[in-house]
PDB file of N, CA, C and O in Angstrom:
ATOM      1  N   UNK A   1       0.828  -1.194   0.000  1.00  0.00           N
ATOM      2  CA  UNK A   1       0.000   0.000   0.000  1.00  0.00           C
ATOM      3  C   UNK A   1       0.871   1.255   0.000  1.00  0.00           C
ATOM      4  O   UNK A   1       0.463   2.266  -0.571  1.00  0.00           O
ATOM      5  N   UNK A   2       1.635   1.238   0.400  1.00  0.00           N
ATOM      6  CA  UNK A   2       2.826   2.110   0.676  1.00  0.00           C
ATOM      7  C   UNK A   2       3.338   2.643  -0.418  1.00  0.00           C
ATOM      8  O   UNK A   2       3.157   3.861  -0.416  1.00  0.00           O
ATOM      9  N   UNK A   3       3.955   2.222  -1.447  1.00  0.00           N
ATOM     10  CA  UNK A   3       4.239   2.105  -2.686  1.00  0.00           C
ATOM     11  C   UNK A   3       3.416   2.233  -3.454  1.00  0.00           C
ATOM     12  O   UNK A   3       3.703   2.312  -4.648  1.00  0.00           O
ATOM     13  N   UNK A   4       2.169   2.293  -3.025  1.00  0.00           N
ATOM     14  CA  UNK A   4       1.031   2.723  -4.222  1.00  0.00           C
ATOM     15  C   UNK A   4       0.303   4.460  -3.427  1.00  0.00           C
ATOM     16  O   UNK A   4      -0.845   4.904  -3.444  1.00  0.00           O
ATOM     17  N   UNK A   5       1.384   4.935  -2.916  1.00  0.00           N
ATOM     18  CA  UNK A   5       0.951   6.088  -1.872  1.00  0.00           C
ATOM     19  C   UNK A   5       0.201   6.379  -0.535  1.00  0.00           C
ATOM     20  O   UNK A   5       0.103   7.289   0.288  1.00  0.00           O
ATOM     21  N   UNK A   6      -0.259   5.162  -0.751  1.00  0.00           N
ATOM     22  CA  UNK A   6      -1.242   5.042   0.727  1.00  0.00           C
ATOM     23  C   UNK A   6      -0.313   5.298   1.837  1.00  0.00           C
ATOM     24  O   UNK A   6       0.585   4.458   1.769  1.00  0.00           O
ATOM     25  N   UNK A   7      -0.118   6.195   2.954  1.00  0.00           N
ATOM     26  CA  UNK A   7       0.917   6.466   4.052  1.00  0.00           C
ATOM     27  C   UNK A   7       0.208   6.112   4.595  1.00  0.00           C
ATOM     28  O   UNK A   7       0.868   5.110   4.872  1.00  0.00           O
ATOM     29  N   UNK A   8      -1.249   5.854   5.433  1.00  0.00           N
ATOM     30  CA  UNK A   8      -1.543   5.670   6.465  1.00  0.00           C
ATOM     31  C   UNK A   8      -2.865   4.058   6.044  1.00  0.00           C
ATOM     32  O   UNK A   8      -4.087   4.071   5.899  1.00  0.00           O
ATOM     33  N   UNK A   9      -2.486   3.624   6.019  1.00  0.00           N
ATOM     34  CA  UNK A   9      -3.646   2.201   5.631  1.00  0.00           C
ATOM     35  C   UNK A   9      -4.885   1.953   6.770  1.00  0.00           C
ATOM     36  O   UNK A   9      -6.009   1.486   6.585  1.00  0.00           O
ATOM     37  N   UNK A  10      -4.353   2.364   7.815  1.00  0.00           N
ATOM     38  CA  UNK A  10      -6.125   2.554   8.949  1.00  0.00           C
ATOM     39  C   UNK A  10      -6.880   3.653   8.935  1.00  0.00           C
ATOM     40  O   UNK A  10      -7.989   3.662   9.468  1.00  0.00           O
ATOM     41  N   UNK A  11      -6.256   4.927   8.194  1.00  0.00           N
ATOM     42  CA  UNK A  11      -7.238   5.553   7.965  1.00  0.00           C
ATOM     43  C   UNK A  11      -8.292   5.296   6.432  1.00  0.00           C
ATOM     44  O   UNK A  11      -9.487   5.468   6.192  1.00  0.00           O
ATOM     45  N   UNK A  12      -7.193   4.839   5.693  1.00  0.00           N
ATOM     46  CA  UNK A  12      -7.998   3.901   4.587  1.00  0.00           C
ATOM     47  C   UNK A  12      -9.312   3.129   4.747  1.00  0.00           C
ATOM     48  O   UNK A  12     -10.317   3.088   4.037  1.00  0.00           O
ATOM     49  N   UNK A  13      -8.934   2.415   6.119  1.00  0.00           N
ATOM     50  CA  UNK A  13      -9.754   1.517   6.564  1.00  0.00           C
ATOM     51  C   UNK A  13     -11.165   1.682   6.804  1.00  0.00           C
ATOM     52  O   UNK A  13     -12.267   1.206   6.530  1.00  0.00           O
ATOM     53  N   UNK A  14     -10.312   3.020   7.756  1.00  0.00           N
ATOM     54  CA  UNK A  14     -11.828   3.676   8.717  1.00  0.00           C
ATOM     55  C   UNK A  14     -12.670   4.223   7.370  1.00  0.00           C
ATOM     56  O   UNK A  14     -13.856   4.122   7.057  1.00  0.00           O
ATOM     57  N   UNK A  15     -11.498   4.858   6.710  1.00  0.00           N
ATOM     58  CA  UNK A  15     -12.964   5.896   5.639  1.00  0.00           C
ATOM     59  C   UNK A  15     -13.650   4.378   5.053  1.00  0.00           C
ATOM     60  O   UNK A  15     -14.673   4.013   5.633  1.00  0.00           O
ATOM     61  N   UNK A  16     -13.307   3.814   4.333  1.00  0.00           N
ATOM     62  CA  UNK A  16     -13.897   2.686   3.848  1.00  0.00           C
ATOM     63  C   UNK A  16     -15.097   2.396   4.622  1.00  0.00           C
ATOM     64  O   UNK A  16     -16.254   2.341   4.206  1.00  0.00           O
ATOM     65  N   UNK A  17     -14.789   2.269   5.459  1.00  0.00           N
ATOM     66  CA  UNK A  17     -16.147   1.691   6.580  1.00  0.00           C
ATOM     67  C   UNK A  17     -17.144   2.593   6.603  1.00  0.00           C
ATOM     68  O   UNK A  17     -18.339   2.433   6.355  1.00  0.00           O
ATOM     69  N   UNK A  18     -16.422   3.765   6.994  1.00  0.00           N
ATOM     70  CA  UNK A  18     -17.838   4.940   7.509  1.00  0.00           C
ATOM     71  C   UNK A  18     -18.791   5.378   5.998  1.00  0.00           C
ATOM     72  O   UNK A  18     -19.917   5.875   6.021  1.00  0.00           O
ATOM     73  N   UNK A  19     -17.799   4.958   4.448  1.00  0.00           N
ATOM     74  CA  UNK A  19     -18.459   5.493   3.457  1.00  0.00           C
ATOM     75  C   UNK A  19     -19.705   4.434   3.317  1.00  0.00           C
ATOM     76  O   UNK A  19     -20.850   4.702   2.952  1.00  0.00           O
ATOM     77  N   UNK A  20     -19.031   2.815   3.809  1.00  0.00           N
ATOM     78  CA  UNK A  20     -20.058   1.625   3.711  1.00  0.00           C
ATOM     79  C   UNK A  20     -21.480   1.844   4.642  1.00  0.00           C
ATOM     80  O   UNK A  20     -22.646   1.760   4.257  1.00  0.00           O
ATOM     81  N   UNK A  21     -20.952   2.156   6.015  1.00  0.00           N
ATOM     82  CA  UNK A  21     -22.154   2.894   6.948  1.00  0.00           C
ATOM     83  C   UNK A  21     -22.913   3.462   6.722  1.00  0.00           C
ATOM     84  O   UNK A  21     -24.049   3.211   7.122  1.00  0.00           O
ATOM     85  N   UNK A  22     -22.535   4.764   5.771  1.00  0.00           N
ATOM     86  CA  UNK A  22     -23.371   5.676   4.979  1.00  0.00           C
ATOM     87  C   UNK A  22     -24.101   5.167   3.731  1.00  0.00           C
ATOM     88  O   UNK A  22     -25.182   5.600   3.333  1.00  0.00           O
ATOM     89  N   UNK A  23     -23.644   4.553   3.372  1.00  0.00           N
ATOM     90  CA  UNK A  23     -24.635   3.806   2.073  1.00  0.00           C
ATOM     91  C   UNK A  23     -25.446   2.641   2.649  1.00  0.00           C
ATOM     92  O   UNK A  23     -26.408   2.224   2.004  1.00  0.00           O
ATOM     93  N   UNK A  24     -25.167   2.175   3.641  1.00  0.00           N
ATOM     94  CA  UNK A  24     -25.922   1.238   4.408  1.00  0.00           C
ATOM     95  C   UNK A  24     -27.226   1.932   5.274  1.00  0.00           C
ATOM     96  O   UNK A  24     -28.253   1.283   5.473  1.00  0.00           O
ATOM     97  N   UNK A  25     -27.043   3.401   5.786  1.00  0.00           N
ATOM     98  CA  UNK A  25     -27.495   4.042   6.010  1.00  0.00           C
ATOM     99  C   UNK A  25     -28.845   4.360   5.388  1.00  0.00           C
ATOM    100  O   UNK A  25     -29.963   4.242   5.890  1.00  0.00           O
ATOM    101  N   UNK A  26     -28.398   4.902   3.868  1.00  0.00           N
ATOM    102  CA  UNK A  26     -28.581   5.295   2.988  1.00  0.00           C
ATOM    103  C   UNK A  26     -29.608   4.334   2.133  1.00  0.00           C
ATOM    104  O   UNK A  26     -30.434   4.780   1.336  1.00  0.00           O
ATOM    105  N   UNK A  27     -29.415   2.915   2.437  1.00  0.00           N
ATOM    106  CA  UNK A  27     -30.524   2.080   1.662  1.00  0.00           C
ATOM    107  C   UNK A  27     -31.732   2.036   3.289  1.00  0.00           C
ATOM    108  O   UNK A  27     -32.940   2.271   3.332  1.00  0.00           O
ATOM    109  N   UNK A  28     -31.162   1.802   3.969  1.00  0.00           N
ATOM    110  CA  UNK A  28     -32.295   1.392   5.022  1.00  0.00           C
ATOM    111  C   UNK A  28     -33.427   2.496   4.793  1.00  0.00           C
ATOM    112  O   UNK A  28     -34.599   2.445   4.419  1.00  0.00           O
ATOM    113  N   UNK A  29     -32.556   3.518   5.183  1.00  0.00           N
ATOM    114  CA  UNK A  29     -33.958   5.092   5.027  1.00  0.00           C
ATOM    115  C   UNK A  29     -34.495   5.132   3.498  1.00  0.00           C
ATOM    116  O   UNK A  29     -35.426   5.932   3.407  1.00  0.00           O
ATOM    117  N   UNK A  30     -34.169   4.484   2.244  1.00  0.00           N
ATOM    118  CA  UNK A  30     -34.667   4.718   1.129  1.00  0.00           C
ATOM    119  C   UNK A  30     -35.849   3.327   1.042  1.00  0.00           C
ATOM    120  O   UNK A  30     -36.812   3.399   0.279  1.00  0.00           O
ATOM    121  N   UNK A  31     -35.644   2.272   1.801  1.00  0.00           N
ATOM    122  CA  UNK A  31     -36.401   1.400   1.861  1.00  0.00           C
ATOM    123  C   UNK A  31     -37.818   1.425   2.809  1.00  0.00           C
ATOM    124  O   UNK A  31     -38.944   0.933   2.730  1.00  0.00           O
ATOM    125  N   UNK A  32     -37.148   2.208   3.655  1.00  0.00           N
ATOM    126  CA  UNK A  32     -38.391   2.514   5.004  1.00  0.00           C
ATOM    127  C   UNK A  32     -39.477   3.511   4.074  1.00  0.00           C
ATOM    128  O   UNK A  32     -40.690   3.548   4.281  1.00  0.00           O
ATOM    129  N   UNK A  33     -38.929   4.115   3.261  1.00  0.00           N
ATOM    130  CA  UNK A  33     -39.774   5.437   2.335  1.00  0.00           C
ATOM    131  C   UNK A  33     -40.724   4.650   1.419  1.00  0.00           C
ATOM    132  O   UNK A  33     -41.831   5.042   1.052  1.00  0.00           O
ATOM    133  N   UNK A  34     -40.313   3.838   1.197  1.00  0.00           N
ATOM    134  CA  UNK A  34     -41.064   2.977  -0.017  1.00  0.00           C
ATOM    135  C   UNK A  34     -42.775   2.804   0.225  1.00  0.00           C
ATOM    136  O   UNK A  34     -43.126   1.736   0.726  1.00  0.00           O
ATOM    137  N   UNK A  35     -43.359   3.355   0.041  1.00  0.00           N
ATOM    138  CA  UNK A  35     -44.645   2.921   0.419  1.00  0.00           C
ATOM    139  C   UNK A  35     -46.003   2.521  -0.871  1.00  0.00           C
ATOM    140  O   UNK A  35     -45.786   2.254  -2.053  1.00  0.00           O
ATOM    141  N   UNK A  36     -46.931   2.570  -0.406  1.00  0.00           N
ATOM    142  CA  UNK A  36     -47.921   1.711  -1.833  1.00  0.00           C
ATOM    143  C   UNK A  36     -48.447   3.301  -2.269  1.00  0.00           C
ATOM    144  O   UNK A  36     -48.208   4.410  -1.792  1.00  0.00           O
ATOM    145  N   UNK A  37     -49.273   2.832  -3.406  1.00  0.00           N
ATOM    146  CA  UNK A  37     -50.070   4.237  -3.851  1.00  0.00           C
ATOM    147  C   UNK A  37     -51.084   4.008  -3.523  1.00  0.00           C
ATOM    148  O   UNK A  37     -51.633   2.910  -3.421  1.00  0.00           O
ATOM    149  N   UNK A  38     -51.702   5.655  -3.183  1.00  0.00           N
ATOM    150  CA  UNK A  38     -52.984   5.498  -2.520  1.00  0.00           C
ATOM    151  C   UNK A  38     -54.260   5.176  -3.211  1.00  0.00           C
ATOM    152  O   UNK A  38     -54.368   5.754  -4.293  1.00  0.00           O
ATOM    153  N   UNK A  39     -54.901   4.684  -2.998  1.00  0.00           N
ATOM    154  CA  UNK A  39     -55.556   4.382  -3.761  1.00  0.00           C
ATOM    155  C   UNK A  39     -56.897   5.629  -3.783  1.00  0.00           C
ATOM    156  O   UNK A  39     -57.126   6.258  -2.751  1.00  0.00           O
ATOM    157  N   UNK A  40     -57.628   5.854  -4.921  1.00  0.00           N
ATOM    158  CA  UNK A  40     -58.673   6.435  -5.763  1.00  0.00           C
ATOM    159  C   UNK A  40     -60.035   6.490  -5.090  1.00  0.00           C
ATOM    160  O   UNK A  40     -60.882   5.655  -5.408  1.00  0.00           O
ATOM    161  N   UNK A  41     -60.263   7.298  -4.299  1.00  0.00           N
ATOM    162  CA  UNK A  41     -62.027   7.331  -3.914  1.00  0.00           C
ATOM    163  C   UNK A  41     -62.569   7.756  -4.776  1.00  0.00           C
ATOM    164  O   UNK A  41     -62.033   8.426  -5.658  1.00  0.00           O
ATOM    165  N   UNK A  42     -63.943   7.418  -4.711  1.00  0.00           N
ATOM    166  CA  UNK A  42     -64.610   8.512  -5.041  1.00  0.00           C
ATOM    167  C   UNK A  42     -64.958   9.729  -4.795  1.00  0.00           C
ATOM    168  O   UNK A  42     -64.985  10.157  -3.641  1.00  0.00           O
ATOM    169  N   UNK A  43     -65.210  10.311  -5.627  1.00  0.00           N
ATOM    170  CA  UNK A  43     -65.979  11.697  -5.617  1.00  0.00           C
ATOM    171  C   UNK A  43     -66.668  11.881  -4.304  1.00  0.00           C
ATOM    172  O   UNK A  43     -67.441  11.060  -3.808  1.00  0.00           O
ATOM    173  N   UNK A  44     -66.283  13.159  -3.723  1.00  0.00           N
ATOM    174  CA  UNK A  44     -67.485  13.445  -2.123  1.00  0.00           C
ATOM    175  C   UNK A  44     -68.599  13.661  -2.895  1.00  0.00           C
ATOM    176  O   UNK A  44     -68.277  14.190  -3.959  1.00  0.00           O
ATOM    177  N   UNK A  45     -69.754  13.472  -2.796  1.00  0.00           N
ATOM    178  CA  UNK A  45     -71.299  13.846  -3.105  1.00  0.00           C
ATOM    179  C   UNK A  45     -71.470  15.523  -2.968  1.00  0.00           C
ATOM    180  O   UNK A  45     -70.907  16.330  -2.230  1.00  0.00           O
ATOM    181  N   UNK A  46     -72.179  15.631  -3.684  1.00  0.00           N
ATOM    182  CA  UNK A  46     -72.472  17.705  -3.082  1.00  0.00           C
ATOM    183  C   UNK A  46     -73.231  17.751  -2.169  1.00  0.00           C
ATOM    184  O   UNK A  46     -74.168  17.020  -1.850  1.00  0.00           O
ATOM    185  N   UNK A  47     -72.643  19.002  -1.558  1.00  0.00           N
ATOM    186  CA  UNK A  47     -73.010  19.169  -0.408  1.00  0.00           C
ATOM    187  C   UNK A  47     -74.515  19.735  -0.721  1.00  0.00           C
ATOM    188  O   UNK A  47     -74.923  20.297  -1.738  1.00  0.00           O
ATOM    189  N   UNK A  48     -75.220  19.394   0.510  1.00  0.00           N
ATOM    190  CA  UNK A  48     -76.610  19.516   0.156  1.00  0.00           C
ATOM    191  C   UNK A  48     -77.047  21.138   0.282  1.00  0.00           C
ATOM    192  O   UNK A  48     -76.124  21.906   0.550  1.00  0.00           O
ATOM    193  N   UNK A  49     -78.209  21.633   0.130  1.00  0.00           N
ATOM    194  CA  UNK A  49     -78.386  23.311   0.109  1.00  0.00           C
ATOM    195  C   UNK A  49     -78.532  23.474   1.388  1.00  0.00           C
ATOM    196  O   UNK A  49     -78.500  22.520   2.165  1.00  0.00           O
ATOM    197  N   UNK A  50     -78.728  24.828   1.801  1.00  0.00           N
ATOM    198  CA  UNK A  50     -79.308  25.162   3.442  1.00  0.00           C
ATOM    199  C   UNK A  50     -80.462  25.302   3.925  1.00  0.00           C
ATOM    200  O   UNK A  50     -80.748  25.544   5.098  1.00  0.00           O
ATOM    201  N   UNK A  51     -81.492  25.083   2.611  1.00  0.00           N
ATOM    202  CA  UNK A  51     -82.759  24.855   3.223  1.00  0.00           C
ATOM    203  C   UNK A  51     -83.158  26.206   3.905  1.00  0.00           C
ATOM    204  O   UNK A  51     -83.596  26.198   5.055  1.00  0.00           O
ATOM    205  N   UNK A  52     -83.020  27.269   3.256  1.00  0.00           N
ATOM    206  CA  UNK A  52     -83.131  28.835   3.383  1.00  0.00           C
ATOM    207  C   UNK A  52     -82.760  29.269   5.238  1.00  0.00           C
ATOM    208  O   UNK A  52     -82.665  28.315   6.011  1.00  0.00           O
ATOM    209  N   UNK A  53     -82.677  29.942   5.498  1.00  0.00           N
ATOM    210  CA  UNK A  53     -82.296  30.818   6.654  1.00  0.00           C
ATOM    211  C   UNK A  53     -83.555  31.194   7.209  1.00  0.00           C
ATOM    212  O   UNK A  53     -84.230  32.118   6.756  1.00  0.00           O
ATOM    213  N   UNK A  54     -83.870  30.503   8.167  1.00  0.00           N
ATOM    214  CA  UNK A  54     -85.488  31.050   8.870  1.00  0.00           C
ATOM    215  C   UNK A  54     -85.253  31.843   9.704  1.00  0.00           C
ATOM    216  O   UNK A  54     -84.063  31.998   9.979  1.00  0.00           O
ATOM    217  N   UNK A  55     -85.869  32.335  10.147  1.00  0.00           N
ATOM    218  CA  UNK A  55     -85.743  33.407  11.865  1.00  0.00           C
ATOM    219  C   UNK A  55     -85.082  34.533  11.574  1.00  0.00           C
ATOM    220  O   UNK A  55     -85.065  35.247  12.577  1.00  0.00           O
ATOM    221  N   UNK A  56     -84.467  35.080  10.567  1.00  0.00           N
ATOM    222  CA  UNK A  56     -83.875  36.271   9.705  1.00  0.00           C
ATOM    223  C   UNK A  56     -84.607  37.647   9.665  1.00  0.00           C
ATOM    224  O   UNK A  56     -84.080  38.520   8.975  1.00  0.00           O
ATOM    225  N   UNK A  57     -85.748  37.938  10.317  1.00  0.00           N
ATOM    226  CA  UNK A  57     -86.944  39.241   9.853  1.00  0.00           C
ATOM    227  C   UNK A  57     -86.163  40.278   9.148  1.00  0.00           C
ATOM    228  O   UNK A  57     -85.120  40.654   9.684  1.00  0.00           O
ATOM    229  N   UNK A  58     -86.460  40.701   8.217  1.00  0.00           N
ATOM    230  CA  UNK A  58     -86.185  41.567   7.983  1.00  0.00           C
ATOM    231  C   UNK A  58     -85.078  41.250   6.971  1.00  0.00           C
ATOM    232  O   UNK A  58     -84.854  42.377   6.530  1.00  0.00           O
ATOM    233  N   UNK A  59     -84.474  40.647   6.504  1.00  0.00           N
ATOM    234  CA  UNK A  59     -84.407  39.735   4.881  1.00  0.00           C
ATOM    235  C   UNK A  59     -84.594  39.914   4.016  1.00  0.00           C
ATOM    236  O   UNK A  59     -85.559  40.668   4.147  1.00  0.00           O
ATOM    237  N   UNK A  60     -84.392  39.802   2.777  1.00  0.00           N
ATOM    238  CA  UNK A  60     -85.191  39.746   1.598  1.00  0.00           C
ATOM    239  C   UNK A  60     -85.877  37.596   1.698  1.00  0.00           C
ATOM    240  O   UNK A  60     -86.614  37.142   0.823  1.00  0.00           O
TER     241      UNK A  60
END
């Protein structure tokens, strides 16, 4: 390793690991996200009228 520039080979190590952690990381939370599609109701019905405003005097 030495000869191919590497001076320190455990820090090699460590980054190696922590980049694996992070992509390990990185699938768990992309898998937990995964969810179904929602599915399609129907249409709400219309809302019904108010059946005019009684007790109002003086109104049109």
């Amino acid at each position: 390793m030495i000869e191919m520039g590497i001076l320190d080979p455990a820090k090699v190590t460590r980054t190696a690991l922590q980049a694996a952690g992070s992509v390990a990381g990185l699938m768990i939370t992309t898998e937990a996200m995964v969810s179904e599609l929602p599915e399609e109701a129907a249409a709400a019905p219309a809302m019904p009228d108010m059946g005019g405003m009684g007790g109002m005097g003086g109104m049109m």
